[in-house]
N, CA, C and O atoms as a Tripos MOL2 file, in Angstrom:
@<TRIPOS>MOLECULE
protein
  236   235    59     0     0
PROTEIN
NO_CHARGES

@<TRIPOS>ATOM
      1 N           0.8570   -1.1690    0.0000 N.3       1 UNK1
      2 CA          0.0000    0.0000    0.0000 C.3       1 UNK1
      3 C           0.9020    1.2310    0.0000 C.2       1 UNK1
      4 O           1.8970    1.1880    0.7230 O.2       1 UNK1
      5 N           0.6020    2.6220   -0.9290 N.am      2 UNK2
      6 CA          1.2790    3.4350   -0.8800 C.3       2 UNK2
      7 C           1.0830    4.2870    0.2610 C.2       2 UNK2
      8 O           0.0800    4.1060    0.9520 O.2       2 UNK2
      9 N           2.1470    5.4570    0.6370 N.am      3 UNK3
     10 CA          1.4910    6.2130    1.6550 C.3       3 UNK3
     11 C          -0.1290    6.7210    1.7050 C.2       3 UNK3
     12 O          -1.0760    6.6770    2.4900 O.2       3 UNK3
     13 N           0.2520    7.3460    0.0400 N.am      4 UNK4
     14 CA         -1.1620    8.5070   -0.2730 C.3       4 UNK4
     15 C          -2.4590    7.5370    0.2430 C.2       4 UNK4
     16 O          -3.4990    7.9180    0.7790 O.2       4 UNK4
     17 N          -2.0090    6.0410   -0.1270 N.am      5 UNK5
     18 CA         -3.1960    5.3660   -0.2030 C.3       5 UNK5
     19 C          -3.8000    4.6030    1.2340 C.2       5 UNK5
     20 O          -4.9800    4.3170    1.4400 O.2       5 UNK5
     21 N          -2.4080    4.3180    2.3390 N.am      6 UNK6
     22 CA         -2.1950    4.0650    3.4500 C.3       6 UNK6
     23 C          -3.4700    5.4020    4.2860 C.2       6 UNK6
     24 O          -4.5150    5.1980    4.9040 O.2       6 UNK6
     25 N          -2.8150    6.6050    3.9550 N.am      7 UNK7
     26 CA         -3.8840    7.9250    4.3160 C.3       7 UNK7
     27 C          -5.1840    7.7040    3.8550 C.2       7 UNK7
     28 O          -5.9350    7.2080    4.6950 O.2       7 UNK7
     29 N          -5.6840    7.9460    2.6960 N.am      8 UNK8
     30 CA         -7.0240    7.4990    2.5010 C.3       8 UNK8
     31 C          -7.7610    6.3030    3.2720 C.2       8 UNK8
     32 O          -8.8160    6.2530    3.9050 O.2       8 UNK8
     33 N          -6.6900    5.2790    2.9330 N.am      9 UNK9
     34 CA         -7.8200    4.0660    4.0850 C.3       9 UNK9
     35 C          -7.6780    4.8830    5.5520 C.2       9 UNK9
     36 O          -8.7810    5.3970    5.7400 O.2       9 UNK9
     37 N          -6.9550    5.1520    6.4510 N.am     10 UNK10
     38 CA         -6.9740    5.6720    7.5960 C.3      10 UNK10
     39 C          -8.4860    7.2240    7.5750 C.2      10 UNK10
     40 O          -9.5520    7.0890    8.1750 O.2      10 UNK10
     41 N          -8.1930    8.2220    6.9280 N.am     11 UNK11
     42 CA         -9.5390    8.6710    6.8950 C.3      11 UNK11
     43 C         -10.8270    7.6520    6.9470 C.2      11 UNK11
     44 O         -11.5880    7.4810    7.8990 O.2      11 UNK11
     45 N         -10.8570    7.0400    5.6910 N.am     12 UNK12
     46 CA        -12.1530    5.8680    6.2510 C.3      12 UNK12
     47 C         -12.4260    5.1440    7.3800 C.2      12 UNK12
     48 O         -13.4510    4.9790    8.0420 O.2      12 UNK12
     49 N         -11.0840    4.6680    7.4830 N.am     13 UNK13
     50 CA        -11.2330    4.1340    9.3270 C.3      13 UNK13
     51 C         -11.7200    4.8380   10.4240 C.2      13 UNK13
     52 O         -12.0230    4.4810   11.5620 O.2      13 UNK13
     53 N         -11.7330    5.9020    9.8540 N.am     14 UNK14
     54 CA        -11.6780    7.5090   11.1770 C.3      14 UNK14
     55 C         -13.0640    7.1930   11.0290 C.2      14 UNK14
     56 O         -13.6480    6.7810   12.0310 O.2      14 UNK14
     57 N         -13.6700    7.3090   10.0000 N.am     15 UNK15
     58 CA        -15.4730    7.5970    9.5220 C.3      15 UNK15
     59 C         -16.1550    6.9800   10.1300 C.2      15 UNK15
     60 O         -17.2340    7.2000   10.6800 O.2      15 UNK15
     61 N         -15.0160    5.4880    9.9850 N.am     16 UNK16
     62 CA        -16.3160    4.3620   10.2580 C.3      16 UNK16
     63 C         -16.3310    4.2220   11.8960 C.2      16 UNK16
     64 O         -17.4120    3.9190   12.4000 O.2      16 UNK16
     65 N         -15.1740    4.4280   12.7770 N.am     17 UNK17
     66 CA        -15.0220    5.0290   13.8690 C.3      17 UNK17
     67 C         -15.9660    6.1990   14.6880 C.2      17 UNK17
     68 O         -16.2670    6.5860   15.8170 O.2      17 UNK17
     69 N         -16.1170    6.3680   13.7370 N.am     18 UNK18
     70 CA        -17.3220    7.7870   14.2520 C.3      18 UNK18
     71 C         -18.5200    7.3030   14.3250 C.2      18 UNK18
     72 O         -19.1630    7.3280   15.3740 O.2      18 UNK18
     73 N         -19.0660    6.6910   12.9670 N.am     19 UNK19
     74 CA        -20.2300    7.0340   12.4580 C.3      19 UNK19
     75 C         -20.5760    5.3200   12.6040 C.2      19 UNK19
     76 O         -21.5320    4.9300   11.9350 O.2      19 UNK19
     77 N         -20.0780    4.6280   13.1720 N.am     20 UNK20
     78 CA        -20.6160    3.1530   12.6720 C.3      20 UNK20
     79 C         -19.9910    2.0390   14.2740 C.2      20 UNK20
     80 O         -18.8250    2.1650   14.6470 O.2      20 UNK20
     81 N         -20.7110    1.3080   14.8190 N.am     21 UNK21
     82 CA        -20.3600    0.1790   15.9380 C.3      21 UNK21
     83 C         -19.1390   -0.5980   15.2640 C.2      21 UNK21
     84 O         -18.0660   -0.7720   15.8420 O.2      21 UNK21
     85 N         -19.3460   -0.9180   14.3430 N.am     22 UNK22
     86 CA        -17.9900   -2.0640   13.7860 C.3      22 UNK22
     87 C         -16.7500   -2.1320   14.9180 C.2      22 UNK22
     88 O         -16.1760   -1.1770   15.4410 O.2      22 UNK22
     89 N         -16.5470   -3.4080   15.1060 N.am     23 UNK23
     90 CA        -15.0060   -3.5970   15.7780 C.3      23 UNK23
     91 C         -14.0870   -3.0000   14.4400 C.2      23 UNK23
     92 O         -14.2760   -2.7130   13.2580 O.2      23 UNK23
     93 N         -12.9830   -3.0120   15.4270 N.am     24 UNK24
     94 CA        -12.2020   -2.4530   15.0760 C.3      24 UNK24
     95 C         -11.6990   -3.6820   14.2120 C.2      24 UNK24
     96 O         -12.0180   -3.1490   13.1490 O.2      24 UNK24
     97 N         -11.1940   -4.8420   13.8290 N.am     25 UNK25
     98 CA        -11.4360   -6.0270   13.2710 C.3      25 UNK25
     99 C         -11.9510   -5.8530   12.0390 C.2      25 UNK25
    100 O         -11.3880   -5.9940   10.9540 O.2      25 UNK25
    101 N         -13.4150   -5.4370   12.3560 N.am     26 UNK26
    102 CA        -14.4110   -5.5370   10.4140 C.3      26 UNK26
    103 C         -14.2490   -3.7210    9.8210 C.2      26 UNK26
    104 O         -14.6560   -3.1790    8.7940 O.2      26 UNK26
    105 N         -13.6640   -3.3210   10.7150 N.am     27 UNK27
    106 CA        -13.2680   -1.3810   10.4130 C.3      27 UNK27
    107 C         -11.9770   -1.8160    9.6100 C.2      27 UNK27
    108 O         -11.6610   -1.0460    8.7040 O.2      27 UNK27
    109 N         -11.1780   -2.9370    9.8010 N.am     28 UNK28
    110 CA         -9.3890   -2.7150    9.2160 C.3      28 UNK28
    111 C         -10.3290   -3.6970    7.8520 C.2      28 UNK28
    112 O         -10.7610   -3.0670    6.8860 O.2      28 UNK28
    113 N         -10.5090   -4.9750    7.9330 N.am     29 UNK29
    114 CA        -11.0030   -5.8010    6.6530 C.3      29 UNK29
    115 C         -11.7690   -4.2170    5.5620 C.2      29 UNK29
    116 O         -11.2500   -3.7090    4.5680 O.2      29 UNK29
    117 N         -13.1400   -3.8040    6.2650 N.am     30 UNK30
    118 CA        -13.5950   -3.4860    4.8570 C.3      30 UNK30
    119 C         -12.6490   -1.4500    4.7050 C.2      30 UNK30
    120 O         -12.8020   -0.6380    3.7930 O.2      30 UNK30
    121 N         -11.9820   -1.3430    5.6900 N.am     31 UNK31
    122 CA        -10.7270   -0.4020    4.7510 C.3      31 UNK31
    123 C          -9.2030   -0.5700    4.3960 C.2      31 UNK31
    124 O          -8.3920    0.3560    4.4080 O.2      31 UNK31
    125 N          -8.9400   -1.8080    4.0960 N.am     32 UNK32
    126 CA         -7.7980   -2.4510    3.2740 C.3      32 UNK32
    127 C          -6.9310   -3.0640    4.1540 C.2      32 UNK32
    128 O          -6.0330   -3.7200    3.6280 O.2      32 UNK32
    129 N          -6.9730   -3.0120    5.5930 N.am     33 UNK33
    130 CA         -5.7070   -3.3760    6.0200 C.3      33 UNK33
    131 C          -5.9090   -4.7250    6.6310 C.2      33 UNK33
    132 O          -6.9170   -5.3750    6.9070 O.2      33 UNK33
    133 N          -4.2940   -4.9930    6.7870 N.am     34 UNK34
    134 CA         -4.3910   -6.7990    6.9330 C.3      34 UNK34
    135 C          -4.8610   -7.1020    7.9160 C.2      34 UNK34
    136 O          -5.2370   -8.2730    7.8940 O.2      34 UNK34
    137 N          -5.1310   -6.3230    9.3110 N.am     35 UNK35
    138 CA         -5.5270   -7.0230   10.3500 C.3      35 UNK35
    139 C          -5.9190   -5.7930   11.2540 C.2      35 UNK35
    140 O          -5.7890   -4.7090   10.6860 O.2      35 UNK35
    141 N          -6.4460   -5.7470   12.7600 N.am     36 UNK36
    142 CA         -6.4140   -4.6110   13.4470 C.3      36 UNK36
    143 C          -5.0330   -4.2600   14.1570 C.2      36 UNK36
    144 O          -4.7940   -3.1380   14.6050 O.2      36 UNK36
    145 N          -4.4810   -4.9280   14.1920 N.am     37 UNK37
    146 CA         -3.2610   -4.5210   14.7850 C.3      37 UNK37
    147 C          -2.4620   -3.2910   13.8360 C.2      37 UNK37
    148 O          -2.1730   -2.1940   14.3140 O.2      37 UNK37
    149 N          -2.2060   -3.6360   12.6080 N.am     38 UNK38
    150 CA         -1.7100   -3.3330   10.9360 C.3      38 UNK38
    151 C          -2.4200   -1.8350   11.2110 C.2      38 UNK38
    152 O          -1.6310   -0.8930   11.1390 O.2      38 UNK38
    153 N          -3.6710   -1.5420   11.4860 N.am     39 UNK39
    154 CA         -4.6030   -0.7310   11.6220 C.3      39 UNK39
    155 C          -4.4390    0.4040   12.9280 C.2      39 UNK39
    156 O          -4.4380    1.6350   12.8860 O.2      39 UNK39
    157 N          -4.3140   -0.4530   13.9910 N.am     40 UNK40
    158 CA         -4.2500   -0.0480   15.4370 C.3      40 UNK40
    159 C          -3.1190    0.9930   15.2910 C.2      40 UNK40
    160 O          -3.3760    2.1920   15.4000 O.2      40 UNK40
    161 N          -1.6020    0.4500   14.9910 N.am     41 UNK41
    162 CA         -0.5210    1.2310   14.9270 C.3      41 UNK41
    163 C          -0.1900    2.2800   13.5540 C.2      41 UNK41
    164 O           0.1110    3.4670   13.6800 O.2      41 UNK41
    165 N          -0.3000    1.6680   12.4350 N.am     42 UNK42
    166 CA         -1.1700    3.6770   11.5150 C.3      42 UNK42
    167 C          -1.8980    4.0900   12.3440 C.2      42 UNK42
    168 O          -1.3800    4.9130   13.0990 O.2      42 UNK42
    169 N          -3.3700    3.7450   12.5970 N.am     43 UNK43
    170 CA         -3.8400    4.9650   13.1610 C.3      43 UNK43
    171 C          -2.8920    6.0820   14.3890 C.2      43 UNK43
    172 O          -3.1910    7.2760   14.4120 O.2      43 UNK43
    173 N          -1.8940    5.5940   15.2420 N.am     44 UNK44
    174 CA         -1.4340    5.9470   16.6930 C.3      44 UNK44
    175 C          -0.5470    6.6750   15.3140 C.2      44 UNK44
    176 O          -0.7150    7.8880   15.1870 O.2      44 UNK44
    177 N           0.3220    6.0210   14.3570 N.am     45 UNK45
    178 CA          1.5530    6.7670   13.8100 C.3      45 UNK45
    179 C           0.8740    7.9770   13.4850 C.2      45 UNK45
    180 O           1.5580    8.9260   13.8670 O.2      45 UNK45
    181 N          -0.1920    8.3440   12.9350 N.am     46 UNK46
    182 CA         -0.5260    9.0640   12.3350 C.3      46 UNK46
    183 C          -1.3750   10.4690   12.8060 C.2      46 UNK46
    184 O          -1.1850   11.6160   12.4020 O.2      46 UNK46
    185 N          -2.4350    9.9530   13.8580 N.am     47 UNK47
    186 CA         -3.1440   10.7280   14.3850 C.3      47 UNK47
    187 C          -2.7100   10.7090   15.9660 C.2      47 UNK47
    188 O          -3.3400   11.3420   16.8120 O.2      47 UNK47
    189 N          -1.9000   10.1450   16.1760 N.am     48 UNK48
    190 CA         -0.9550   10.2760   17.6040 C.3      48 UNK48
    191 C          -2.1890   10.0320   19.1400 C.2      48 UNK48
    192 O          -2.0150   10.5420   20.2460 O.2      48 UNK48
    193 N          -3.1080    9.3240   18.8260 N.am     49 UNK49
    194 CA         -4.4480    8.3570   19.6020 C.3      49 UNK49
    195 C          -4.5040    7.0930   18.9490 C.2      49 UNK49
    196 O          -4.0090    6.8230   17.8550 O.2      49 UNK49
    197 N          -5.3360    6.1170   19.9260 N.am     50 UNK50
    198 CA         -5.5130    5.0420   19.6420 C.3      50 UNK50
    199 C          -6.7570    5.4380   18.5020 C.2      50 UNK50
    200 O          -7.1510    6.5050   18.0310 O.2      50 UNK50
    201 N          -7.1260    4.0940   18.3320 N.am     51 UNK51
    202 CA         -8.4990    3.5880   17.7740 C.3      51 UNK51
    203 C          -9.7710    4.1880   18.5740 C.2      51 UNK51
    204 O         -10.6900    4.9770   18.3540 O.2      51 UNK51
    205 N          -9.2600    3.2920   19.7270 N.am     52 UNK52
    206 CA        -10.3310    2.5840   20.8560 C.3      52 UNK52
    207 C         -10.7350    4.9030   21.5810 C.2      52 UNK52
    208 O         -11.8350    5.4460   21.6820 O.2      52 UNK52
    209 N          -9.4690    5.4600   21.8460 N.am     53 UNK53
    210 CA         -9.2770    6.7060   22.5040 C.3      53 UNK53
    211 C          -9.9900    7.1180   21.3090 C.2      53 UNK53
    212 O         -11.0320    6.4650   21.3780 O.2      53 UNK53
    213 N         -10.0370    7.8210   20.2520 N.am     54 UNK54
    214 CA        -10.6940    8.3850   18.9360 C.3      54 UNK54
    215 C         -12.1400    8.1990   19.4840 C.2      54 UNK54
    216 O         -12.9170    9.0930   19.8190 O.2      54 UNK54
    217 N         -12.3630    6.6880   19.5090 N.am     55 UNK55
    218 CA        -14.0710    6.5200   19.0720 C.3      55 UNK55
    219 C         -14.5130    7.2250   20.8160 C.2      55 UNK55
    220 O         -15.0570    8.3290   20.8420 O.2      55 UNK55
    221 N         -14.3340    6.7680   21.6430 N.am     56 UNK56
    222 CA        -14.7250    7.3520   22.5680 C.3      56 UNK56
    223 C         -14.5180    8.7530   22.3900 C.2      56 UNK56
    224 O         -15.3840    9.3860   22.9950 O.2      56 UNK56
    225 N         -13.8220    9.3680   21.8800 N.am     57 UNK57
    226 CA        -14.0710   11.4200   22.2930 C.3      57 UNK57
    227 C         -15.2250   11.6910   20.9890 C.2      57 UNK57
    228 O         -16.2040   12.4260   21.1210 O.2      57 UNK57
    229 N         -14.9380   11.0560   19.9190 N.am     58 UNK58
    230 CA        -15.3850   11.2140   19.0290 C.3      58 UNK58
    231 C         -16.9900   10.5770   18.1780 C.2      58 UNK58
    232 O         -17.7670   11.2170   17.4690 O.2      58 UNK58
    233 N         -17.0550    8.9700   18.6410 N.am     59 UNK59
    234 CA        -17.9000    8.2550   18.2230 C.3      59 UNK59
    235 C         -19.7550    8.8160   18.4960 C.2      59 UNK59
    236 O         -20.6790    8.1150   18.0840 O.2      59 UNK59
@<TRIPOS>BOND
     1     1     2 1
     2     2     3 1
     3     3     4 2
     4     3     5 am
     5     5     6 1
     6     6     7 1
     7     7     8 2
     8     7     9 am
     9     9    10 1
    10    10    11 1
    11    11    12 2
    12    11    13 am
    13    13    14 1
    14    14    15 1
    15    15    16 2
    16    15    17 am
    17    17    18 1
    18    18    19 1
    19    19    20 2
    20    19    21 am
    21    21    22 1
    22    22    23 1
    23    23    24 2
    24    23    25 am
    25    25    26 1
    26    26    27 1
    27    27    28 2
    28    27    29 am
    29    29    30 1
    30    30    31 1
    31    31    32 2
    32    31    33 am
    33    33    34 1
    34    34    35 1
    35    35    36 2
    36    35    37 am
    37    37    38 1
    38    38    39 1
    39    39    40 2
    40    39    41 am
    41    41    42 1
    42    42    43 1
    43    43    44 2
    44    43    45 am
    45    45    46 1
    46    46    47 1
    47    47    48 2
    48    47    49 am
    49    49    50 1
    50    50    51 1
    51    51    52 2
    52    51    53 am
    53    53    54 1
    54    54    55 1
    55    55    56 2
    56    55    57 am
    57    57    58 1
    58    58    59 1
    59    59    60 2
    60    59    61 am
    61    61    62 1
    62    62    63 1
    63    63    64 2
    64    63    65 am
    65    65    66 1
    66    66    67 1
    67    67    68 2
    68    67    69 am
    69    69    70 1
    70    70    71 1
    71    71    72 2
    72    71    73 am
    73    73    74 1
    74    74    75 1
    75    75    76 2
    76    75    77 am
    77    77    78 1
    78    78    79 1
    79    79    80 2
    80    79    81 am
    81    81    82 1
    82    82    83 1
    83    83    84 2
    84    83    85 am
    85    85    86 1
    86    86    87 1
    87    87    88 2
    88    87    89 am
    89    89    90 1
    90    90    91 1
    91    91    92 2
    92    91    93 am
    93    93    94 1
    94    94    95 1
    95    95    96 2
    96    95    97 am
    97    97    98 1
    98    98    99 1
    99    99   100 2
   100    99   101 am
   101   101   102 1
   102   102   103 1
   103   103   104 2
   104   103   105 am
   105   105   106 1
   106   106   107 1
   107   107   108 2
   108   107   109 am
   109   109   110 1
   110   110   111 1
   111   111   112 2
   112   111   113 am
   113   113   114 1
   114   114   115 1
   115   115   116 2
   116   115   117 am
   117   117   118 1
   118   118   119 1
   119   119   120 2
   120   119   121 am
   121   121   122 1
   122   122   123 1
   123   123   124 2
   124   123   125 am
   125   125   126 1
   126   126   127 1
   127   127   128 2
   128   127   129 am
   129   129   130 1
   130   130   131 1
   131   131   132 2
   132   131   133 am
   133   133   134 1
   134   134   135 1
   135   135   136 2
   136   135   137 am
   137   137   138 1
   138   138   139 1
   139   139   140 2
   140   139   141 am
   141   141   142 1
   142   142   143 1
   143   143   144 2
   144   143   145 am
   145   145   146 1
   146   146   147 1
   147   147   148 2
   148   147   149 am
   149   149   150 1
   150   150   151 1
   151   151   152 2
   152   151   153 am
   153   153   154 1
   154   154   155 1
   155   155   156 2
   156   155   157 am
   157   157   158 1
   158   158   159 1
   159   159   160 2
   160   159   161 am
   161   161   162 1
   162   162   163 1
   163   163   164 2
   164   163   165 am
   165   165   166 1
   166   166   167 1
   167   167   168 2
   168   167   169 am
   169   169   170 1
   170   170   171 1
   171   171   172 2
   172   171   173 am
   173   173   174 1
   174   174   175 1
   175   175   176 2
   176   175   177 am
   177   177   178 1
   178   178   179 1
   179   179   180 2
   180   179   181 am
   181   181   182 1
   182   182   183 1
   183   183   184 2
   184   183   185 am
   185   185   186 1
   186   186   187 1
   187   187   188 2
   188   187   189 am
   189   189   190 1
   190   190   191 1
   191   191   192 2
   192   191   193 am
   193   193   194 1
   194   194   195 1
   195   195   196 2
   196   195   197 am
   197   197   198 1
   198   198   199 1
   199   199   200 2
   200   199   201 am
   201   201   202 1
   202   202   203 1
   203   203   204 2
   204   203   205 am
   205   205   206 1
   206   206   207 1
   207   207   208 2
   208   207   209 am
   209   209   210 1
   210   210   211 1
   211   211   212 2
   212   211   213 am
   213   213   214 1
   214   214   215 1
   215   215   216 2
   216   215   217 am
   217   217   218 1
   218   218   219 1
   219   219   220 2
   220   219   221 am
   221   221   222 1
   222   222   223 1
   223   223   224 2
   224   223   225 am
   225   225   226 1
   226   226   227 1
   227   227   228 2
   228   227   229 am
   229   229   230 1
   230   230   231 1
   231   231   232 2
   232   231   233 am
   233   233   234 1
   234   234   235 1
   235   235   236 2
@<TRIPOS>SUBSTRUCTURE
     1 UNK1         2 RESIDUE 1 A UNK
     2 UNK2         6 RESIDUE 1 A UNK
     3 UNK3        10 RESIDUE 1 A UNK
     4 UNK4        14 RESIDUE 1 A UNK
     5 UNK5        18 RESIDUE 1 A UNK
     6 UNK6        22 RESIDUE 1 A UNK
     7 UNK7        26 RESIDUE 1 A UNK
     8 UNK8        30 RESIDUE 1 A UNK
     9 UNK9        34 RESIDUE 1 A UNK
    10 UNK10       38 RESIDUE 1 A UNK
    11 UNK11       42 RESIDUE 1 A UNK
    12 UNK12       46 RESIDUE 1 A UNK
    13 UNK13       50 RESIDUE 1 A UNK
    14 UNK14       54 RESIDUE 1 A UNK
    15 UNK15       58 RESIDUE 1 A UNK
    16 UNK16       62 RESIDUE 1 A UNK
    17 UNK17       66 RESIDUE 1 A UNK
    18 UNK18       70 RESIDUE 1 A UNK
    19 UNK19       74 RESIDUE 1 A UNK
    20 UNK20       78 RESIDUE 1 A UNK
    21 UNK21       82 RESIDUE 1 A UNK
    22 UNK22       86 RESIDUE 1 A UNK
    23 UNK23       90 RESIDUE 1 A UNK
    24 UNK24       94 RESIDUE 1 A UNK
    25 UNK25       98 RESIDUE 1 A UNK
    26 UNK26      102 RESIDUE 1 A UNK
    27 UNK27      106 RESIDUE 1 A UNK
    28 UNK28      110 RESIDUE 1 A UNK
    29 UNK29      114 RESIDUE 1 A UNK
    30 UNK30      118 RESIDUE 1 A UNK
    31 UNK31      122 RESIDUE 1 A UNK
    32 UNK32      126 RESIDUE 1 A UNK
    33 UNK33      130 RESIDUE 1 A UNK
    34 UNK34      134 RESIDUE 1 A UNK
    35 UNK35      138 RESIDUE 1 A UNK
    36 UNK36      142 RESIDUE 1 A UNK
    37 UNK37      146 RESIDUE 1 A UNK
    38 UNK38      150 RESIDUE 1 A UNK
    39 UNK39      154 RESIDUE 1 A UNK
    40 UNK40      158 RESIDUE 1 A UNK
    41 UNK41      162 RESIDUE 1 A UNK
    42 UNK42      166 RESIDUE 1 A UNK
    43 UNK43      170 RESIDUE 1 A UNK
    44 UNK44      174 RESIDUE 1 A UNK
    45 UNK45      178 RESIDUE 1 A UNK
    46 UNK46      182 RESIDUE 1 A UNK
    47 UNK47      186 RESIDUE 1 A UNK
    48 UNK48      190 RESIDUE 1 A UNK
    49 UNK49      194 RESIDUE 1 A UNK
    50 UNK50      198 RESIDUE 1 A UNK
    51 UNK51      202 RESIDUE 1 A UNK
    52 UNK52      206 RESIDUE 1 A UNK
    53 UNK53      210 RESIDUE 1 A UNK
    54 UNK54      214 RESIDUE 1 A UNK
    55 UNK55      218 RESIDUE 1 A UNK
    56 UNK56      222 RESIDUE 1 A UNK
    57 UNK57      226 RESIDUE 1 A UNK
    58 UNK58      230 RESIDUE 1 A UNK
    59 UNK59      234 RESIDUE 1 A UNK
């Protein structure tokens, strides 16, 4: 996965984080990444919060 494209799935993850119950599990499958873990640590590299911290301030 490229960066540009690494970023785009992470926005979607953010969305579905917000706007949707999904584990974090069926949030990484239907936005490209191999697993939640794969998922867990982009999101922290990137937006410097967890997953789990995001949906709670945010969800």
């Amino acid at each position: 996965m490229s960066e540009i494209q690494g970023v785009a799935h992470l926005y979607k993850a953010k969305s579905h984080l917000e706007l949707s119950g999904k584990s974090l599990d069926e949030i990484a499958r239907v936005t490209g990444f191999a697993n939640a873990d794969s998922l867990r640590r982009s999101f922290l590299r990137t937006f410097k919060v967890s997953p789990k911290y995001y949906r709670q301030r945010n969800g």
